[in-house]
N, C-alpha and C positions, 0 to 999 in steps of 0.2 A: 577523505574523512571516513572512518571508521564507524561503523554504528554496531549497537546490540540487537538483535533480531530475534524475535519469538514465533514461532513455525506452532500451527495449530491449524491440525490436519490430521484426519483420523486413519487414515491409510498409511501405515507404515511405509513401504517404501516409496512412496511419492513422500513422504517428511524426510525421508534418508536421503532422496534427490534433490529436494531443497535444503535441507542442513548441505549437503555437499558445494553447491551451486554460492548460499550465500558464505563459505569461507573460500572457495576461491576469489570471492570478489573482493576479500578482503572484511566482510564483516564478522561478529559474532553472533553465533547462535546463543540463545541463553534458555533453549529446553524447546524442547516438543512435544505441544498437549492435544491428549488425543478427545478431550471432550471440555465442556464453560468452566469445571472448577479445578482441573489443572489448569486451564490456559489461566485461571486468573491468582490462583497460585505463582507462577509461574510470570506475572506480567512486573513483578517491580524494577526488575533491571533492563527493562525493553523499550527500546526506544523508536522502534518499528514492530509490525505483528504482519503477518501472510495468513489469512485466516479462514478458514474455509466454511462453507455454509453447514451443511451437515453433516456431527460430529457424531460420537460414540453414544450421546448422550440427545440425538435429536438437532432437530434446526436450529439450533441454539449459538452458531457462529455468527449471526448479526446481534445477539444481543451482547455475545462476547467483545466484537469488535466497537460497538458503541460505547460499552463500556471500557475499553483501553484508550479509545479516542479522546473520550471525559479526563481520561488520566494524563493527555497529553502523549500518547502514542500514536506513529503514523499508522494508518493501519489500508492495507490494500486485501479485499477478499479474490480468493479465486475458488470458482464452482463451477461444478456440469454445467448448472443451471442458472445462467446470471439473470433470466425471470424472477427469479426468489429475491433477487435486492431488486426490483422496480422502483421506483421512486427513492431509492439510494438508502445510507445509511448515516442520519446527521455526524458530520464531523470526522466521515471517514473519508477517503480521495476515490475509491471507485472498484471496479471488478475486470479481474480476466476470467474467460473463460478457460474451463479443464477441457479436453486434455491438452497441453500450454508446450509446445515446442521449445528447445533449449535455451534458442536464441531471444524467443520472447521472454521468456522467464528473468534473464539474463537484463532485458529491456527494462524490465517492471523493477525489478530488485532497483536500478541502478535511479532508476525516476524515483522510487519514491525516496532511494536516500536523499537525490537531490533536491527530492521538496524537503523533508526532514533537514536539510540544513540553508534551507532558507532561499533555494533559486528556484521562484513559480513562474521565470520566464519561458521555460524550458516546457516545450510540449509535451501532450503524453506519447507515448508508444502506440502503433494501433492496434494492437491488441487491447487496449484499454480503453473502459467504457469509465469518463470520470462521471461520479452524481453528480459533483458541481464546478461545471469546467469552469476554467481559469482564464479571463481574457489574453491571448498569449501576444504581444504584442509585434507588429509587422513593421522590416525597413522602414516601409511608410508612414508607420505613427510615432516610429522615432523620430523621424527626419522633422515631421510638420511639431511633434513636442520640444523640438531643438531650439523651433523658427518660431516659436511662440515667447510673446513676453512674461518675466516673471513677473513676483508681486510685485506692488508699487508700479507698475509700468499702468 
């Protein structure tokens, strides 16, 4: 599944290497903003956002990402400093930290499409710190949910 992606990230070439990264994977970029009133310019066709904590325009990437989350955007931050989201950012999935190896980046992209399309059985990557982990379900709580009666029993 293909998704739109919104890169918002005030460093130019770290956005040039994520635009790159998310069309090999097969997604769309749909722009790269480098501070809150591009990014939210920029957010109507986005069905994911990578969004970084401090933009062109100040700390202003959790307020950007809370608000695309409200819009129904998935939204994953990444920053130096993942101190700056403590206690998370309602309604977003979580942070990697900068500076983020290829393979990781590669990791994240691919998690948050699959929570964007609806499979949160699926773990995070460890480079990923979620705010609200997901209980990720074990063999073992399959098996005993299998051996359990349904309703009416």
């Amino acid at each position: 599944m293909s998704f739109n992606v919104l890169i918002v990230e005030a460093q130019p070439l770290v956005a040039l290497n994520l635009q790159d990264t998310i069309e090999e994977l097969g997604h769309r970029p749909v722009g790269i903003a480098g501070n809150m009133y591009q990014a939210l310019m920029l957010s109507a066709d986005a069905d994911m956002a990578l969004v970084d904590v401090n933009l062109e325009d100040g700390p202003t990437g959790p307020i950007v990402g809370r608000t695309l989350a409200e819009a129904d955007v998935t939204v994953l931050f990444m920053t130096g400093d993942p101190d700056a989201l403590r206690g998370g950012v309602p309604g977003t999935l979580g942070v990697i930290q900068k500076p983020i190896l290829d393979l990781e980046l590669v990791e994240a992209i691919q998690y948050i499409a699959d929570r964007r399309a609806g499979q949160t059985e699926i773990p995070p990557p460890k480079s990923l710190i979620e705010f609200n982990p997901v209980e990720h379900p074990t063999a073992e709580d399959n098996q005993a949910s299998t051996n359990r009666p349904g309703p009416g029993w």
